[in-house]
N, CA, C and O atoms as CSV, one atom per row, in Angstrom:
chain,resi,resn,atom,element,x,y,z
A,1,UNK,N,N,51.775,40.302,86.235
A,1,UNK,CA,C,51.423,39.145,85.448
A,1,UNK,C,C,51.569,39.532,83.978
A,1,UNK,O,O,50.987,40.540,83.579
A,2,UNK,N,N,52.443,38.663,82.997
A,2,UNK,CA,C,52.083,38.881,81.950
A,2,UNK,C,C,51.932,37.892,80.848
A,2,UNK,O,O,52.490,36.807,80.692
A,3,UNK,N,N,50.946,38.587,80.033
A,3,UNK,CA,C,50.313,37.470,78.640
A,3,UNK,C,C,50.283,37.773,77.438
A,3,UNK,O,O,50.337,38.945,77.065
A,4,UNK,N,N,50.211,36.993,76.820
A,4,UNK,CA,C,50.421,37.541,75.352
A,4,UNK,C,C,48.835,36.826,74.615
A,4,UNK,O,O,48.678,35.621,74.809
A,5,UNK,N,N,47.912,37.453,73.941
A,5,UNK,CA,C,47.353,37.678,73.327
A,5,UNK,C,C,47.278,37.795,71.660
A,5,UNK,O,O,47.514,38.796,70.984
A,6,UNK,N,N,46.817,36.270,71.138
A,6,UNK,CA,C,46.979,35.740,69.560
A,6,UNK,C,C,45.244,36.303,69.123
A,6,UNK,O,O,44.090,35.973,69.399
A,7,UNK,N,N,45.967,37.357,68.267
A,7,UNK,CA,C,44.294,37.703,67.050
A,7,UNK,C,C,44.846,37.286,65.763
A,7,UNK,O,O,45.915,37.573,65.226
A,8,UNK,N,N,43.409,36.186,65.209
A,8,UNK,CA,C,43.797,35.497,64.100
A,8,UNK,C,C,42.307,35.695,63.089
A,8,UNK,O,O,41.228,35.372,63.586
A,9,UNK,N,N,42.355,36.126,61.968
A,9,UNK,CA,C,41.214,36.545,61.301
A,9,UNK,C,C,40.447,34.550,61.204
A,9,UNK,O,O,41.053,33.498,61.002
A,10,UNK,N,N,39.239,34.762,61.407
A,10,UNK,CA,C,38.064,33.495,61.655
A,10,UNK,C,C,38.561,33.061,60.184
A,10,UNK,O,O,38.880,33.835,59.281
A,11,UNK,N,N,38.555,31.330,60.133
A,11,UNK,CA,C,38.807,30.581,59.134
A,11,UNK,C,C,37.979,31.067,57.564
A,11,UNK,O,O,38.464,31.035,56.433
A,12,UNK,N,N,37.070,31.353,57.842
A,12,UNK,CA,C,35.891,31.847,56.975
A,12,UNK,C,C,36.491,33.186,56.132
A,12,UNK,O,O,36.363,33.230,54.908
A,13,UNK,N,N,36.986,33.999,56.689
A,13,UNK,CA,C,37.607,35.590,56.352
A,13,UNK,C,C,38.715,34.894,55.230
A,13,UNK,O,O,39.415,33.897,55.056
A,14,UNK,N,N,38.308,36.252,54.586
A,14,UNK,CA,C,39.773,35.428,53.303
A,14,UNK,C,C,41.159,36.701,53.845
A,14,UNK,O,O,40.920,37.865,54.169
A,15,UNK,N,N,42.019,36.302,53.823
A,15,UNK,CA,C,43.192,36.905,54.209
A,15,UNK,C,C,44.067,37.196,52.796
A,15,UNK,O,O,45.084,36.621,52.406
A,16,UNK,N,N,43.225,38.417,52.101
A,16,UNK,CA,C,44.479,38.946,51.494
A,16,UNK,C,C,46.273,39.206,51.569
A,16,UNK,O,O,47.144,39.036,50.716
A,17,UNK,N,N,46.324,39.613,52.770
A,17,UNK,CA,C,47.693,39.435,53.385
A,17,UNK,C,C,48.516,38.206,53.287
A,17,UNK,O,O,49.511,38.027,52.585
A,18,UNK,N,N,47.917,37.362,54.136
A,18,UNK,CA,C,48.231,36.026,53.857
A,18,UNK,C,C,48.744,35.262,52.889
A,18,UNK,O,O,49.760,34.576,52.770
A,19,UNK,N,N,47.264,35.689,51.817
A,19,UNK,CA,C,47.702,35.506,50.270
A,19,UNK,C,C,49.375,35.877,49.631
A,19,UNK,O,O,50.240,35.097,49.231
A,20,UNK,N,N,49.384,37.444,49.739
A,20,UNK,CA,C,50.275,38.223,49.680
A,20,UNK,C,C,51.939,37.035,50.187
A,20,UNK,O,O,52.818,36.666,49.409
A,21,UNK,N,N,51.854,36.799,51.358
A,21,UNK,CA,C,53.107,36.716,51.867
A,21,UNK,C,C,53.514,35.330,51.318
A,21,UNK,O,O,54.661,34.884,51.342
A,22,UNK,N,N,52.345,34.662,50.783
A,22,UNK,CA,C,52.637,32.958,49.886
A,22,UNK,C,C,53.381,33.541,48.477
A,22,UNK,O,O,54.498,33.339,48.000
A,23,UNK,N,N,52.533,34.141,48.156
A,23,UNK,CA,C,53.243,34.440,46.811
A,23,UNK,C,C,54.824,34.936,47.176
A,23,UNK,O,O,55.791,34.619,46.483
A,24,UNK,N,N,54.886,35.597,48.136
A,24,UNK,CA,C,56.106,36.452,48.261
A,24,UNK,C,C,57.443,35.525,48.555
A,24,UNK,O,O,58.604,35.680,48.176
A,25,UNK,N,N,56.722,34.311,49.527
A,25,UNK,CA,C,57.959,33.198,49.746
A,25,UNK,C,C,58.113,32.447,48.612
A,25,UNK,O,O,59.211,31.946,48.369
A,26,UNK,N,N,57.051,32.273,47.782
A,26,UNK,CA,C,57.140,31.036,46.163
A,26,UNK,C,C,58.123,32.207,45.529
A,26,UNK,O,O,59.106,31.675,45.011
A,27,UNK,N,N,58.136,33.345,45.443
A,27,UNK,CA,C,58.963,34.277,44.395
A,27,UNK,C,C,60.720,34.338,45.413
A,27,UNK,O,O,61.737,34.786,44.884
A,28,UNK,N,N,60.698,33.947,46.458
A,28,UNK,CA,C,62.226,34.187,47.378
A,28,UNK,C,C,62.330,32.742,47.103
A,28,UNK,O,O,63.505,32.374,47.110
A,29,UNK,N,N,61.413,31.733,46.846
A,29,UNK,CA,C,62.195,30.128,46.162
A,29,UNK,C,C,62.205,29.740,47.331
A,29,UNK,O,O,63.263,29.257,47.734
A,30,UNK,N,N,60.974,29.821,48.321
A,30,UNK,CA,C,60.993,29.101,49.433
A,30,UNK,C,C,59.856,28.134,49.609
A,30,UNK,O,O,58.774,28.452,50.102
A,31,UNK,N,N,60.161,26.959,49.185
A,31,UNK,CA,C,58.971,25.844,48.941
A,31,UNK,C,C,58.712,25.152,49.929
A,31,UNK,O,O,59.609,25.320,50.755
A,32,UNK,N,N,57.716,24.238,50.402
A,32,UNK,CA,C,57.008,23.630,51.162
A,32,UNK,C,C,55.800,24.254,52.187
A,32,UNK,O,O,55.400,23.722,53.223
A,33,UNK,N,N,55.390,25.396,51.661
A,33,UNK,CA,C,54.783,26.075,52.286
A,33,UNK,C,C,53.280,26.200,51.577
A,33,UNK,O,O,53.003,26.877,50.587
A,34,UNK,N,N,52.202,25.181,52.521
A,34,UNK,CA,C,51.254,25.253,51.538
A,34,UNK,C,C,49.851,26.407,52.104
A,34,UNK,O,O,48.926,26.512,51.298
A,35,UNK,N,N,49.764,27.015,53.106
A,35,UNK,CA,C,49.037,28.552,52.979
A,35,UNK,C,C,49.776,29.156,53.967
A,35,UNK,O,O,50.637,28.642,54.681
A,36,UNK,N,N,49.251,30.632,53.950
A,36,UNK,CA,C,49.845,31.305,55.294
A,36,UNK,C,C,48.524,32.202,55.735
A,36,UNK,O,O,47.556,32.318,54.982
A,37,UNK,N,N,48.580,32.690,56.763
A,37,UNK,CA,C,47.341,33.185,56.999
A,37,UNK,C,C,48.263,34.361,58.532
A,37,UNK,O,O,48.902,33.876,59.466
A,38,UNK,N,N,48.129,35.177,58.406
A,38,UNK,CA,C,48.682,36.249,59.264
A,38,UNK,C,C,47.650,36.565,60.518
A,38,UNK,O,O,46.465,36.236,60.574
A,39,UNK,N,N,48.468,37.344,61.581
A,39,UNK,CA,C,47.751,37.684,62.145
A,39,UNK,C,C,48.170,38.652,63.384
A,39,UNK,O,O,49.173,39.176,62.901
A,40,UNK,N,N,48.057,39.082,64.378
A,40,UNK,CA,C,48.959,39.986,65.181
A,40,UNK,C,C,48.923,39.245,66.867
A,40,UNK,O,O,48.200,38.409,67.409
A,41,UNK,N,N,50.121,40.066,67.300
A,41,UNK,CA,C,50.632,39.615,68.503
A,41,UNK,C,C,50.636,40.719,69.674
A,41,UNK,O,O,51.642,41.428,69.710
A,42,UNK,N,N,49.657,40.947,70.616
A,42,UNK,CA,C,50.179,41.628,71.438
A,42,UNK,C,C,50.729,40.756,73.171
A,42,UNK,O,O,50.049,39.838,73.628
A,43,UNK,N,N,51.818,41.191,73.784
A,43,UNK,CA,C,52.652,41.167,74.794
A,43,UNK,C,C,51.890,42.096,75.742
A,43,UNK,O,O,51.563,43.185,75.271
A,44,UNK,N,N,51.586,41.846,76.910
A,44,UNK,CA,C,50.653,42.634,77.676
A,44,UNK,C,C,50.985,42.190,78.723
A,44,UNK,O,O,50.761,41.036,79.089
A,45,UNK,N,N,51.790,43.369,79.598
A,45,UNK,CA,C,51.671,43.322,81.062
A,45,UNK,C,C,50.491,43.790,82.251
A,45,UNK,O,O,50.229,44.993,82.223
A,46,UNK,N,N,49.932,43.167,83.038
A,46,UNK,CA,C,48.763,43.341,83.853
A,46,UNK,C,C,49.064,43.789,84.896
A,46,UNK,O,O,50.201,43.490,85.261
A,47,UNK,N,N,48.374,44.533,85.684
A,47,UNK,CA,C,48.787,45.190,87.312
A,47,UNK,C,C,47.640,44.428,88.039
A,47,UNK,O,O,47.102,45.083,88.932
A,48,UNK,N,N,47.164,43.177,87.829
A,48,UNK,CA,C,46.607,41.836,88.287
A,48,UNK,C,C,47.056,41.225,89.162
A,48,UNK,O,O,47.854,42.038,89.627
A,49,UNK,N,N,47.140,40.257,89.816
A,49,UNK,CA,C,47.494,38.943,90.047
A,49,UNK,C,C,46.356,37.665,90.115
A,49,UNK,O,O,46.573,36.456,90.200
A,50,UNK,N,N,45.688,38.048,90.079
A,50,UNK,CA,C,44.706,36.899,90.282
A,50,UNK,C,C,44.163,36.472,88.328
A,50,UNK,O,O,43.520,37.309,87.695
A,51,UNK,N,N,44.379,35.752,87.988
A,51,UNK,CA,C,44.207,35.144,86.858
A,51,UNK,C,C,42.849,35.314,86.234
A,51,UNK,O,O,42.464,35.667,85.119
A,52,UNK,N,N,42.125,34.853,87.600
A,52,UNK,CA,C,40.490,35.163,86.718
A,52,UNK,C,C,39.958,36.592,86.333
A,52,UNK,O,O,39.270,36.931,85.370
A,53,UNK,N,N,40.476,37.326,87.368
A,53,UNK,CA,C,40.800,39.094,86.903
A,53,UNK,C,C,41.025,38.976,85.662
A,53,UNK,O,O,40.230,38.720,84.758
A,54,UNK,N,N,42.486,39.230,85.613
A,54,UNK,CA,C,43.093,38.887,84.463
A,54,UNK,C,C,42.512,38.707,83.365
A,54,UNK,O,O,42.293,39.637,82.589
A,55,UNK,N,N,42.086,37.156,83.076
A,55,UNK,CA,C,41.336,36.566,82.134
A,55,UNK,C,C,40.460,37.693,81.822
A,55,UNK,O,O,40.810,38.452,80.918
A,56,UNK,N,N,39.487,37.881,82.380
A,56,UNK,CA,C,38.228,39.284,82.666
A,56,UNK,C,C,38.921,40.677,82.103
A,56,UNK,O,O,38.404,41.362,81.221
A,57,UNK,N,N,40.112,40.970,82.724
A,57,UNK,CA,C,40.438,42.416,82.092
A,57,UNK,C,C,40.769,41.975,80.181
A,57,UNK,O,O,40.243,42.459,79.178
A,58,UNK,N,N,41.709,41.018,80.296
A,58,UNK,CA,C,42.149,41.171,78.329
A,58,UNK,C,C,40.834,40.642,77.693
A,58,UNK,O,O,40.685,40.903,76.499
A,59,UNK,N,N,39.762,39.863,78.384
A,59,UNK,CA,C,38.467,40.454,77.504
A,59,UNK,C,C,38.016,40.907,77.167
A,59,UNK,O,O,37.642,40.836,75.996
A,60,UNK,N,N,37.599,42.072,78.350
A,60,UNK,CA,C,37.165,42.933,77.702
A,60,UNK,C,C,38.305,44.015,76.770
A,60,UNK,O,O,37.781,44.722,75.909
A,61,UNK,N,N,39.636,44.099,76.944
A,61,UNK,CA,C,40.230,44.719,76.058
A,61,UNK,C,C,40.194,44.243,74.695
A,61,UNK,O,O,40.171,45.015,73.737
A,62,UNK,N,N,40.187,42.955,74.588
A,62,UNK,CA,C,40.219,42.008,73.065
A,62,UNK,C,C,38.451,42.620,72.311
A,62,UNK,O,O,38.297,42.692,71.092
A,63,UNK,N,N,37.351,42.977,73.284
A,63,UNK,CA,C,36.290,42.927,72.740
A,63,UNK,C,C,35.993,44.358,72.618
A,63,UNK,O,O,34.923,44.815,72.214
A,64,UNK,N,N,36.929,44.977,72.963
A,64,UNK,CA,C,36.590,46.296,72.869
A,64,UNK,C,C,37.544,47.448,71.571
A,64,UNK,O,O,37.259,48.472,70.949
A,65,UNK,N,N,38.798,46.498,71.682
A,65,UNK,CA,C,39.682,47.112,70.892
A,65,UNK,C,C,40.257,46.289,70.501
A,65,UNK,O,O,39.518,45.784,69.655
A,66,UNK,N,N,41.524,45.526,70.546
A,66,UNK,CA,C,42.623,44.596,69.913
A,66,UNK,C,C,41.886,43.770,69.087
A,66,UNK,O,O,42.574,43.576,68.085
A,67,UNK,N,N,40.462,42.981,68.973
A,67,UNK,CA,C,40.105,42.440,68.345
A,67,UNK,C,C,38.463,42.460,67.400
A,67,UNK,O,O,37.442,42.502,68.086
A,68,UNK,N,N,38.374,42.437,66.378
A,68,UNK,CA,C,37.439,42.738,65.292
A,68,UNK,C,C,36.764,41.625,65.712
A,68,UNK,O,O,36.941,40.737,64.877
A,69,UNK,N,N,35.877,41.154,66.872
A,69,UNK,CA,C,35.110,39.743,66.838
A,69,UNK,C,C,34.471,39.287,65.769
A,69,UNK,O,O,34.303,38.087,65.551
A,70,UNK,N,N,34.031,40.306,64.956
A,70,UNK,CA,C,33.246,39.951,63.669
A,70,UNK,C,C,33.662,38.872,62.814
A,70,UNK,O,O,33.062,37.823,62.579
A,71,UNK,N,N,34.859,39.304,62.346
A,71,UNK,CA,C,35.920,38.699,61.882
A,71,UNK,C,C,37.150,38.249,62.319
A,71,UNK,O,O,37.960,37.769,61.526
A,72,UNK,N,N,37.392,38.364,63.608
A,72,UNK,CA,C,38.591,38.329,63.981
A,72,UNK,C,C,38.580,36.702,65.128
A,72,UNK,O,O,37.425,36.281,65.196
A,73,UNK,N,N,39.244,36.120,65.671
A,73,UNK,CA,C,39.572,35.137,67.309
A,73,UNK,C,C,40.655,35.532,67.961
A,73,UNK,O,O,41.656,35.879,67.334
A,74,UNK,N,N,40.612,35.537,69.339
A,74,UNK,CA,C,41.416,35.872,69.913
A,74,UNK,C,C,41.650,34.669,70.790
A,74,UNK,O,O,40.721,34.094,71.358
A,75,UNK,N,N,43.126,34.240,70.906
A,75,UNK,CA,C,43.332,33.630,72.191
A,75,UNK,C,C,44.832,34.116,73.299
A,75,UNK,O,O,45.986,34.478,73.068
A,76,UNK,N,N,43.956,33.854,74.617
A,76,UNK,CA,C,45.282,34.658,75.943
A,76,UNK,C,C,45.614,33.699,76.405
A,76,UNK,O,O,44.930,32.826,76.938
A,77,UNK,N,N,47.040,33.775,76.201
A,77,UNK,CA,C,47.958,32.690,77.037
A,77,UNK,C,C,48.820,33.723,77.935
A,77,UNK,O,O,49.406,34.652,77.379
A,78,UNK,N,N,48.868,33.593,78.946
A,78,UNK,CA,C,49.511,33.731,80.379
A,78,UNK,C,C,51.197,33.138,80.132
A,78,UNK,O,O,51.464,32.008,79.721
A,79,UNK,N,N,52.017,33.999,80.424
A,79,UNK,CA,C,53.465,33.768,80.152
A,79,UNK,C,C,54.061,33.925,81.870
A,79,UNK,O,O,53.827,34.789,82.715
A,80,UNK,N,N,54.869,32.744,81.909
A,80,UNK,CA,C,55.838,32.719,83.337
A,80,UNK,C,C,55.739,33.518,83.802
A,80,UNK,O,O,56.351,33.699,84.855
């Protein structure tokens, strides 16, 4: 089974980065872009099959490591 896993810093967190990469497209003259806000992607294959497993194992991986809950959201979407 595999899923891919979106960590996105909580609306509240200010995203220096983010910041960073606006300025960087207004200076390459790339307009219509009114914020950006970054965040990471992991691709994760499971030795699962049952979904609710699943669901259960990248939790606890998201809460243990891949994701800063403090500051951070995570969401798992399940790929074909």
């Amino acid at each position: 089974m595999k899923a891919r896993v979106l960590v996105t810093l909580k609306s509240a967190v200010l995203d220096p980065q983010g910041k960073a990469i606006e300025g960087a497209l207004r200076s390459l003259g790339v307009h219509g872009i009114g914020s950006v806000r970054q965040g990471k992607v992991f691709d994760i294959e499971l030795d699962v099959a049952d979904t609710s497993k699943a669901e259960s194992v990248l939790k606890d991986a998201c809460e243990k490591l891949l994701a800063n809950t403090v500051i951070e959201s995570y969401r798992v979407e399940f790929l074909g």
